[in-house]
C-alpha positions in Angstrom: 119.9 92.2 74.1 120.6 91.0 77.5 120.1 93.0 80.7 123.7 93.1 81.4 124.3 95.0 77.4 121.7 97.1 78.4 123.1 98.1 81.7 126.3 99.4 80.2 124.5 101.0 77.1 122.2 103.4 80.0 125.8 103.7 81.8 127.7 105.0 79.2 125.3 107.3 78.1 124.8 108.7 81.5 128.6 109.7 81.8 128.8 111.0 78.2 125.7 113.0 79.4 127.4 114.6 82.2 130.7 115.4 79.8 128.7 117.4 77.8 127.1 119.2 80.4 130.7 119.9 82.0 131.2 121.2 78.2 128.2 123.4 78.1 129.0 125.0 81.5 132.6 125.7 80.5 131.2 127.9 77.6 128.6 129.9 79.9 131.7 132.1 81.2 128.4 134.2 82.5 127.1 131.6 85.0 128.5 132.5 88.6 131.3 130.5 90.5 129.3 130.2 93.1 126.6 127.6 90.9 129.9 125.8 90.5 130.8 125.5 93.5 127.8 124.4 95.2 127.3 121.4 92.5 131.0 120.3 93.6 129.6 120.6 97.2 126.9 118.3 96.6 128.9 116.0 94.1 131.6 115.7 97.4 128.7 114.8 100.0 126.7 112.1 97.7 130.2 110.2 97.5 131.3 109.9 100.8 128.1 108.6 102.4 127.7 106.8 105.6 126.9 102.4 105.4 124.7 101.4 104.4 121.7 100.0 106.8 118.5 101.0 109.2 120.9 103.9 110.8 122.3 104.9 107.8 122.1 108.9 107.0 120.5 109.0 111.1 121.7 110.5 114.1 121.2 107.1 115.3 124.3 104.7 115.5 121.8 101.3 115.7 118.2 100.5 115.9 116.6 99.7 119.0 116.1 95.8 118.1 119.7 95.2 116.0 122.0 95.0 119.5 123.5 91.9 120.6 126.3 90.3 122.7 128.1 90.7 119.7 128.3 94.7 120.3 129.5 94.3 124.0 131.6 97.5 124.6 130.4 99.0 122.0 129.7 103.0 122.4 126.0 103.4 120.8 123.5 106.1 120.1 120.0 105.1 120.2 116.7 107.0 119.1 113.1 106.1 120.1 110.0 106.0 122.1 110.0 105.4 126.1 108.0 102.5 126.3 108.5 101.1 129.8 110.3 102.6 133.1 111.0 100.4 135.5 111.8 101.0 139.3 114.1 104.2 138.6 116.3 101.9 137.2 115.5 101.1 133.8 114.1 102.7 130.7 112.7 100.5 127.8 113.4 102.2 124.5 111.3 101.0 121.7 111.4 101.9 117.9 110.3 99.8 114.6 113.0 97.5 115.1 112.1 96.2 118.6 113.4 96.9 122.2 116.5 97.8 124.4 117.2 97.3 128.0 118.7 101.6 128.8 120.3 101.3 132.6 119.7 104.6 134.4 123.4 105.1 136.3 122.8 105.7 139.8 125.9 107.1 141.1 125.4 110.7 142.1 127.6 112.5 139.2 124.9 111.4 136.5 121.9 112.8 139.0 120.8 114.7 136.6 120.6 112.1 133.6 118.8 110.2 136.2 115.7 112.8 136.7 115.7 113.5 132.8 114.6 109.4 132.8 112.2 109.5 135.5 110.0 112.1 135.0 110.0 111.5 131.4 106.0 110.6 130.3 105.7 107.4 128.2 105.8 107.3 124.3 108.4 110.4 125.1 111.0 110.3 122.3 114.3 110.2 123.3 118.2 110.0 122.3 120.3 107.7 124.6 124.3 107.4 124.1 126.1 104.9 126.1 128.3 101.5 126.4 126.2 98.4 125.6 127.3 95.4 128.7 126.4 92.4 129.0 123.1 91.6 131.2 124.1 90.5 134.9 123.8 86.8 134.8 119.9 85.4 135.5 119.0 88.5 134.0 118.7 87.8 130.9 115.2 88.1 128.9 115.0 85.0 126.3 111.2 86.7 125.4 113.7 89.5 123.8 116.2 89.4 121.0 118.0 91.7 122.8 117.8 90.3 125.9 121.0 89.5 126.4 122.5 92.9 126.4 121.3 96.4 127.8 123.1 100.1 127.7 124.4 102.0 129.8 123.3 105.4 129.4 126.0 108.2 129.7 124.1 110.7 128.2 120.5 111.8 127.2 118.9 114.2 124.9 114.6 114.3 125.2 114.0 114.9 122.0 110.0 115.5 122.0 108.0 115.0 125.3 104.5 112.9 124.8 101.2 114.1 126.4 98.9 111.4 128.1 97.9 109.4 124.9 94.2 107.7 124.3 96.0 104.6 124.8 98.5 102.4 125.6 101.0 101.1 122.7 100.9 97.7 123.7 100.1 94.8 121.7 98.1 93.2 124.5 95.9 96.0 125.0 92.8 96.0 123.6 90.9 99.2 121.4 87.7 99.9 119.4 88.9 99.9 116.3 87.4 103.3 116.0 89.7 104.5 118.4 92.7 103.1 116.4 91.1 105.1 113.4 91.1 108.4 115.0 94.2 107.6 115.8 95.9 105.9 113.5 99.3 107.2 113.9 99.3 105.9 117.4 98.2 102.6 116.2 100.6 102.4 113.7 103.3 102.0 116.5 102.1 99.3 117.2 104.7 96.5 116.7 102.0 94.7 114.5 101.1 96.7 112.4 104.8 97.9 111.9 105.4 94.1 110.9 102.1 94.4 108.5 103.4 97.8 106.7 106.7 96.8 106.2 106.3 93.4 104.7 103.7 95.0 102.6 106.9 97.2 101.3 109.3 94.0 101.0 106.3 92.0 98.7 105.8 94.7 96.4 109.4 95.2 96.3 109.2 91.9 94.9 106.8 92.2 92.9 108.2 94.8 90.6 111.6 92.9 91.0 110.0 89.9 89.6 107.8 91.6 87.0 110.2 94.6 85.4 113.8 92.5 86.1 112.8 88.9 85.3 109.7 89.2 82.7 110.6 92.7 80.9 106.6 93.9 82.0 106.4 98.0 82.1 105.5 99.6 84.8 102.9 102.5 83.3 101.1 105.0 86.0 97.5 105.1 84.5 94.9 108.3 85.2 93.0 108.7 88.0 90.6 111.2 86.5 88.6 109.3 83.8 85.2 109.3 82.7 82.3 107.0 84.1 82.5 103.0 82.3 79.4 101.0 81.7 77.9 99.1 84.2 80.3 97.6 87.3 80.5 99.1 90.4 79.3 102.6 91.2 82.1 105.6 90.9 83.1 108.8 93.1 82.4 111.9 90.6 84.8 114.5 90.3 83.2 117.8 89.4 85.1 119.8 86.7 84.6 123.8 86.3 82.8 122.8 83.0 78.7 123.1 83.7 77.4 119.3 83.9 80.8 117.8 82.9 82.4 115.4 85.5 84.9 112.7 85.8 85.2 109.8 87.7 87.5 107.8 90.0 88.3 104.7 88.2 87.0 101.2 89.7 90.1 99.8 88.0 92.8 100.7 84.8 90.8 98.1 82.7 90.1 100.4 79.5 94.1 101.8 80.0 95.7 99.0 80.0 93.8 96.9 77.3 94.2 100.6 75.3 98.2 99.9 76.4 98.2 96.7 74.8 96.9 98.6 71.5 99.8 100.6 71.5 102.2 98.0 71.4 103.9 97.9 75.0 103.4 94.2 75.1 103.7 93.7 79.3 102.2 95.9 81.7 101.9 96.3 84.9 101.1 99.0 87.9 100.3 99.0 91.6 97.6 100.9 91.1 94.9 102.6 93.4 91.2 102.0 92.5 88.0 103.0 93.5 84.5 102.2 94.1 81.5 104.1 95.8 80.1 101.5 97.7 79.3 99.9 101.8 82.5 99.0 103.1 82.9 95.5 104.2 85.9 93.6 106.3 87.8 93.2 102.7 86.6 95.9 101.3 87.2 99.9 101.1 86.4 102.7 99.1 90.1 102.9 98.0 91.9 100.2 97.4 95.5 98.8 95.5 95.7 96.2 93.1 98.7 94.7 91.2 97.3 95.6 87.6 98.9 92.9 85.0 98.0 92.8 81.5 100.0 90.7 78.2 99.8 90.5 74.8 99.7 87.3 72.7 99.0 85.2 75.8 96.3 82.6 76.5 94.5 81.7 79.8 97.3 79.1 81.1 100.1 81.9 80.4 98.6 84.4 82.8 98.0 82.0 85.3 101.5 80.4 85.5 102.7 84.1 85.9 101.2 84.5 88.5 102.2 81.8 90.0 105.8 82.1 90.3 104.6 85.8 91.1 103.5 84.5 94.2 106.0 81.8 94.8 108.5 84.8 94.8 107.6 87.0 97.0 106.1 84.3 99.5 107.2 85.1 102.8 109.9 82.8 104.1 108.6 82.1 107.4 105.6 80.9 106.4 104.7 77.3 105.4 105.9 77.3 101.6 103.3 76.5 98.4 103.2 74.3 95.5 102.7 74.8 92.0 100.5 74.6 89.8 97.6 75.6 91.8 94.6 73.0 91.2 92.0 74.1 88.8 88.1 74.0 89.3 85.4 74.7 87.1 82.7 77.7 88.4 80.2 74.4 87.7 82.4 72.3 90.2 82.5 74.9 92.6 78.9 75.5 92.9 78.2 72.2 92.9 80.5 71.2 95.5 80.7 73.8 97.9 78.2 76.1 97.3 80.3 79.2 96.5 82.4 80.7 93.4 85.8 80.6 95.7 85.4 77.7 97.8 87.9 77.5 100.9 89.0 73.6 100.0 90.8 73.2 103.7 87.8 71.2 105.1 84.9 68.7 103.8 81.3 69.6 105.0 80.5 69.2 100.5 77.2 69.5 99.1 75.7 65.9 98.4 72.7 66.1 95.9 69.8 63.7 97.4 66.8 64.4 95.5 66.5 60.4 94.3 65.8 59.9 98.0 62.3 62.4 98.0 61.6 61.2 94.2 59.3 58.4 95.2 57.9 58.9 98.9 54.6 59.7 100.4 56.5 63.2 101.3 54.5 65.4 99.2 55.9 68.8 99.2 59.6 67.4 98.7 58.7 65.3 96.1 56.6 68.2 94.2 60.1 69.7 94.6 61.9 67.4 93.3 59.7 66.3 90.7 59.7 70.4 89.5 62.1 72.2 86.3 65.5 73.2 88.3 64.5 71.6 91.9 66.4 69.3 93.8 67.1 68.4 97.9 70.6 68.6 99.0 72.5 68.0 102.3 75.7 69.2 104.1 77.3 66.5 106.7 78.5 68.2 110.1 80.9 65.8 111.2 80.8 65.1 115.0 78.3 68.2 114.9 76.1 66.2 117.5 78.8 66.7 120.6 79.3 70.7 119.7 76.5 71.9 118.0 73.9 73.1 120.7 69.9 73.5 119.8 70.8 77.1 119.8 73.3 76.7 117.6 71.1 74.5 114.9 68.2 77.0 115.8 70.8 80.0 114.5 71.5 78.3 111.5 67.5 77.9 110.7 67.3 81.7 111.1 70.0 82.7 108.8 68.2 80.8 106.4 65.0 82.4 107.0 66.5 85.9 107.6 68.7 85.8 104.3 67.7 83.5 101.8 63.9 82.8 102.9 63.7 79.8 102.9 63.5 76.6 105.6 66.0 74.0 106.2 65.5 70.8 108.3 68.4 69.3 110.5 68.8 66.0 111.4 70.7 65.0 114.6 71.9 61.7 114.7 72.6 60.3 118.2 75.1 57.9 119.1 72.9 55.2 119.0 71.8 56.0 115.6 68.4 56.7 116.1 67.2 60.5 114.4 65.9 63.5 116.2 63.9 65.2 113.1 61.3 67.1 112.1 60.8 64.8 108.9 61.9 61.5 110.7 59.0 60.3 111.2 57.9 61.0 107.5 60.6 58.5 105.8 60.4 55.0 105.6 63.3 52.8 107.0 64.5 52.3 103.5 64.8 56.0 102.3 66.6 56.7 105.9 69.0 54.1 105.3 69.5 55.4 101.3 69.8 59.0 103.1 72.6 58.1 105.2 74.8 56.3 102.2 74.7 59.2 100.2 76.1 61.6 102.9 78.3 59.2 104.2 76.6 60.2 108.0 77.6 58.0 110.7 75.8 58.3 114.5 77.2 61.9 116.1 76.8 64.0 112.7 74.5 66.2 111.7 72.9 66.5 108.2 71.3 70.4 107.0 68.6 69.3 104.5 67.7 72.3 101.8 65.1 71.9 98.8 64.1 74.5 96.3 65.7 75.4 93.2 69.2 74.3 92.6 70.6 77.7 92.7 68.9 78.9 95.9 70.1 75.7 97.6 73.6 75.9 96.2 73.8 79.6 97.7 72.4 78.5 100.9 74.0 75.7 101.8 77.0 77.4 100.8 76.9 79.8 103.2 75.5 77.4 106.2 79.1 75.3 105.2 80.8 78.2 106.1 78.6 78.6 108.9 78.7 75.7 110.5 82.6 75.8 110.5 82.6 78.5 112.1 80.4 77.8 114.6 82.8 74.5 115.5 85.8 77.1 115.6 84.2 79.0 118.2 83.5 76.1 120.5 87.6 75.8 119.9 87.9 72.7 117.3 90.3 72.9 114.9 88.5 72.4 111.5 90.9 74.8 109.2 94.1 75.3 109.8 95.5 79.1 109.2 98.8 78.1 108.7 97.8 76.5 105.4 97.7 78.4 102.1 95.2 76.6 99.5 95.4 78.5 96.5 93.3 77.7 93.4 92.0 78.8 90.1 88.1 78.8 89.3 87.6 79.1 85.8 84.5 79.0 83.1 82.5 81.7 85.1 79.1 82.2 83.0 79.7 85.3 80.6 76.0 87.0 81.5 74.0 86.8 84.7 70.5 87.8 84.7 69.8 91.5 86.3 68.3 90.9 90.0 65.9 94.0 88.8 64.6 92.8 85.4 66.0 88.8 85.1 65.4 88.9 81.4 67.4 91.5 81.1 71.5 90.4 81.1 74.1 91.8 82.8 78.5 91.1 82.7 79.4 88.4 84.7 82.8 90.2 85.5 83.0 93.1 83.3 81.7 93.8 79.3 85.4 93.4 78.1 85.8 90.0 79.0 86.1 87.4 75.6 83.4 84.2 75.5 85.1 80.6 75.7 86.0 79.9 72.5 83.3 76.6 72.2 80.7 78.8 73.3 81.4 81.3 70.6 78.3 79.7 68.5 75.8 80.7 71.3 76.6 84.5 72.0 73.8 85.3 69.0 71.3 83.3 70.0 71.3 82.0 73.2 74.4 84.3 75.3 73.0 83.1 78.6 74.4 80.2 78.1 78.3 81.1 77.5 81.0 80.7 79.5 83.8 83.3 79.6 87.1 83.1 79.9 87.2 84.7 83.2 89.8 83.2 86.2 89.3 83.7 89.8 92.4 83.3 91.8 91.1 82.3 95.5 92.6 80.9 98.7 91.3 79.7 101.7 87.8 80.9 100.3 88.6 84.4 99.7 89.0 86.0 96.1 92.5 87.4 96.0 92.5 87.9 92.3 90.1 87.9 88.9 91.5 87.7 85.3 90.1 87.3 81.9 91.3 86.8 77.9 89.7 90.0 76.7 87.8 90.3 73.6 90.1 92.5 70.9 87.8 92.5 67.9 86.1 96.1 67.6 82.9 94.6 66.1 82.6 92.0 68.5 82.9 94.5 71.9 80.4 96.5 70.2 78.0 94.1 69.8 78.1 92.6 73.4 77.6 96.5 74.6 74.9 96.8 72.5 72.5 93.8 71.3 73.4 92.2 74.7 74.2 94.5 77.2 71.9 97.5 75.9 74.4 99.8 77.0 75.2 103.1 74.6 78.4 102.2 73.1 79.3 105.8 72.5 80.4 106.0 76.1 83.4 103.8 75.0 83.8 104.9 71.6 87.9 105.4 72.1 88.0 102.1 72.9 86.3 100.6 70.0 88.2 102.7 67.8 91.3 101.4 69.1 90.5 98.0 68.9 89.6 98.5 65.4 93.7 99.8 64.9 95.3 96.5 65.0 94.9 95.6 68.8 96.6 92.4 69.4 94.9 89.5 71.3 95.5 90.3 74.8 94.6 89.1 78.8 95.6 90.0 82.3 94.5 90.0 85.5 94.1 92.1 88.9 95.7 91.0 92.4 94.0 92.6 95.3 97.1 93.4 97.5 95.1 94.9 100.4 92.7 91.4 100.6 95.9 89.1 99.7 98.2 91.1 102.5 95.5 90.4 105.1 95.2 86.8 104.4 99.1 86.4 104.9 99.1 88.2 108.3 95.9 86.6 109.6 94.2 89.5 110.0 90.5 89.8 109.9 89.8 93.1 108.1 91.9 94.8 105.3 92.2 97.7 107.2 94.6 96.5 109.2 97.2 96.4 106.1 96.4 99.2 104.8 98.3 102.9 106.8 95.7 105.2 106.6 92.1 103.1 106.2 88.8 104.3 105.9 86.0 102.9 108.3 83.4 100.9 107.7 81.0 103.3 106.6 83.9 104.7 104.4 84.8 107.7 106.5 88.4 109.2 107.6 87.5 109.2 111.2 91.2 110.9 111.6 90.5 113.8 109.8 86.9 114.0 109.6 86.6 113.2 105.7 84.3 113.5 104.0 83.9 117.1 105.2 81.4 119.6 104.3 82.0 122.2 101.4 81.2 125.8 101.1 78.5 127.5 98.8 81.6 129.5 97.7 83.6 126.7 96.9 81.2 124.8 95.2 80.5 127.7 93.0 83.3 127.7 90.3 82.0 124.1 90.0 78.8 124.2 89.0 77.5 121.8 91.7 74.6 123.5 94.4 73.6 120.7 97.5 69.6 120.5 98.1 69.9 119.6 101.7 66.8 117.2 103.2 65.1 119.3 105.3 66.3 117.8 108.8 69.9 117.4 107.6 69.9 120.8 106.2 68.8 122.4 109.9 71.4 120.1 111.3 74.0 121.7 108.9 72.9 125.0 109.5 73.5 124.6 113.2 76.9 122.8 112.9 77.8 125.8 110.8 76.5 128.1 113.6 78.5 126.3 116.2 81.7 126.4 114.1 81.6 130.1 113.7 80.5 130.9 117.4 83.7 128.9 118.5 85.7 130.9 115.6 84.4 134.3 117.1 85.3 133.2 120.2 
């Protein structure tokens, strides 16, 4: 049935709805006139509406950024925020939309309107009606899209006066970001992050457009309350008035949505909120929103070019556009390459295995290295890094290495006349120089970061000195990746299992334990599961994960048995899961986008906070508000739940609560 038939089907039944009603009513001769009258009331306003529009509904004739030569003569009522006064003569008026030039009249018969402007404080809100004229000419402000006009105010109305604020709402001025999160609805005037919130509304606009209208998905609102899942991040616990029972704050609708599938809606979707109990992070909070996707009978290459044209669509026209199909790259690739599961591809700087350079020398602890299960010596090339990179620089590099991954690195600076300024220069022949230096491609003016140990230790670290290094060169103001470009790639054939950090021979989920093995890997989940790949997808641009997806497994017996011979984890926990899957559950797969992490790369901005309205802080608090906030005895009591303070906390609590009440008897 096209969308179209079904459109006139929801129509006609809608009016043949209302008939009957009209019916029903005419027989209730008990039902006062007066419920009559007021539904006719209501019927007569909703049909003669104002235009549509910004202003539509408003008090407001235009917005303070929609006037133009166009509206010259034009009688207007504007509403909004002083934001400048100039000389006693004019009044900037500022809302969402942008800014207007308001001319204070000076003749002496509009005296009055004159003193209402001046002593009006900033951020004042106000209601100006007058004749919008053109700008006197060499007056004109090209920095403004309004600048061509201004109005002439004829009459005034102050609508809310402003106090002396924390700050000024000014894009140039600077503020501690916990200053913007105490007060955030300050900030939020800002004309950046008014651009930031409402293009977050216009993309998921389009992403239900896209999703509901062009590719029949469902859009299904999922629990909140749920009960705690195996393994994964930690959860926020809910306390119920049963004794010892809580619930939990999902990390995700995984279990819902795959259970969705089971139930035969085929194509889901939500914008859902999710939560996880952990350190905040720049692209991370406690509570967070995800586009939720999931299909049935759909493969790995199905999901992925849905997402896709997902993107494509609600791409932001001003920005440079994208291409499809994203490039693919192996997790092996990846590692091996750049040092990192979501590699930002917009500049070289790659990993270059050298161990056959240290397999033969007099060098004895790198070729021990070499020589041992798992080791190797690899090299990153800083191009040019001679002319930018400082000793303190390469001496800052050293000590991240130390700090964070224990281990040493040696740098070699070439100088322009291509002899080397190295710890181990003098310990390699002429020949294994030379051999060096065509395997990184290093010319006189680079630098080369040398790492040995085990592959994966070296991987990680030289991974993160990469990015590192890059951003050292940034700082000194060279232009190595360029944030107008949008690289967006998949990284597929994650391993299944990773060892536990606690107890390596124990495994843990890769991802998460619903995720289905590669299909030639299949053979090894009894025996040897460390070794299988999943079917997991990372969707990642400009080195950032925006997205993570997976085929998931849809055979009861098969979940059960990764929860329990593999996982160890009591499978009762999941039990309504299993017992779904065992009910004809179709094969199935989806995927998460973060929108908070994905919003912030579009704007450019370094944290997620900025994208989101009302952010937590770093350490996960409302700084606003003051949540989390303490809780009575008393209210705690129909829950069951009784805090054992630490001694010092609990005397600090005590006298908080001490100087709360004093101030409340006061």
């Amino acid at each position: 049935m096209s969308l179209k038939a079904w459109d006139f089907i929801q129509k006609t039944l809608y009016h043949a709805a209302l008939q009957a009603s009209g019916k029903l009513c005419l027989r209730r001769t008990h039902i006062p006139m007066i419920r009559s009258t007021s539904w006719t009331s209501v019927q007569f306003r909703s049909t003669h509406g104002t235009n549509s529009g910004s202003s539509s509904f408003s008090i407001r004739s235009h917005t303070c950024g929609e006037l133009r030569s166009t509206h010259v003569g034009e009688v207007v009522t504007l509403c909004g925020w002083v934001q400048y006064q100039r000389h006693g003569m004019f009044v900037i008026l500022r809302d969402y939309s942008g800014l207007t030039q308001v001319l204070i009249p000076e003749d002496e018969s509009r005296i009055k309107l004159k003193k209402t402007f001046c002593e009006l404080p900033l951020e004042s809100v106000v209601k100006v009606k007058g004749k919008v004229k053109r700008r006197p000419a060499g007056q004109e402000n090209k920095e403004m899209p309004t600048g061509e006009i201004e109005v002439c105010a004829e009459t005034a109305e102050v609508l809310n006066k402003s106090k002396k604020l924390p700050f000024e709402i000014k894009d140039f001025t600077k503020k501690a970001e916990s200053l913007r999160m105490q007060y955030r609805y300050l900030d939020l005037r800002s004309s950046q992050m008014q651009y930031n919130l409402r293009l977050r509304s216009q993309i998921v606009m389009k992403i239900r457009e896209y999703l509901t209208n062009i590719h029949g998905f469902v859009d299904v609102e999922t629990p909140t309350l749920f009960k705690r899942t195996p393994g994964g991040a930690k959860e926020f616990l809910v306390p119920s008035r049963e004794p010892g029972r809580f619930y939990c704050l999902p990390q995700s609708p995984q279990q819902f949505k795959q259970l969705l599938m089971v139930a035969g809606i085929d194509r889901y979707f939500q914008v859902a909120r999710c939560y996880r109990d952990e350190g905040s992070k720049p692209d991370r909070q406690p509570e967070f929103t995800q586009v939720d996707i999931e299909m049935s009978f759909v493969n790995q290459a199905g999901i992925q070019a849905l997402i896709e044209g997902l993107i494509q669509h609600f791409w932001p026209n001003e920005l440079r556009s994208i291409s499809t199909p994203f490039p693919i790259m192996t997790y092996e690739e990846a590692m091996s390459v750049f040092g990192v599961d979501k590699p930002d591809v917009r500049f070289g700087m790659q990993l270059v295995n050298i161990s056959e350079v240290f397999s033969s020398i007099e060098v004895e602890f790198l070729r021990d290295i070499v020589h041992r299960p798992g080791g190797c010596v690899q090299a990153i090339r800083v191009p040019g890094g001679t002319r930018h990179l400082k000793n303190k620089d390469l001496e800052s590099l050293k000590h991240l290495a130390k700090i964070h991954f224990n281990q040493t690195v040696n740098v070699v600076v070439l100088k322009d006349d291509g002899t080397w300024r190295s710890s181990i220069a003098k310990l390699l022949p002429d020949s294994a120089k030379q051999h060096l230096l065509q395997l990184t491609a290093a010319k006189p003016g680079d630098v080369l970061i040398l790492a040995s140990g085990l592959l994966q230790d070296v991987r990680s670290l030289l991974g993160k000195l990469r990015l590192q290094c890059v951003q050292l060169l940034e700082d000194k103001g060279m232009i190595v990746r360029d944030p107008s470009d949008f690289h967006f790639l998949w990284v597929v054939d994650f391993p299944l299992f990773l060892p536990k950090k606690e107890y390596p021979a124990e495994l843990e989920s890769a991802h998460h334990p619903f995720t289905a093995a590669h299909p030639e890997d299949l053979p090894l989940l009894l025996k040897e599961p460390h070794k299988v790949r999943s079917q997991h997808f990372d969707l990642v641009v400009n080195g950032c994960e925006v997205g993570g997806g997976s085929i998931r497994i849809h055979d009861a017996s098969v979940q059960k048995f990764v929860l329990e011979k593999i996982l160890k984890e009591d499978s009762s926990l999941l039990s309504h899961l299993l017992e779904a899957l065992d009910s004809g559950a179709p094969p199935h797969g989806g995927i998460a986008l973060g929108l908070d992490r994905l919003l912030s790369i579009i704007v450019g901005a370094s944290s997620i906070r900025d994208v989101i309205a009302f952010p937590k802080s770093f350490r996960g608090h409302d700084l606003m508000s003051g949540a989390p906030d303490f809780i009575s005895e008393d209210e705690l009591r129909p829950y069951h739940v009784c805090v054992k303070w630490p001694v010092q906390e609990g005397k600090e609590k005590q006298e908080l609560d001490l100087t709360k009440n004093s101030a409340l008897d006061s």
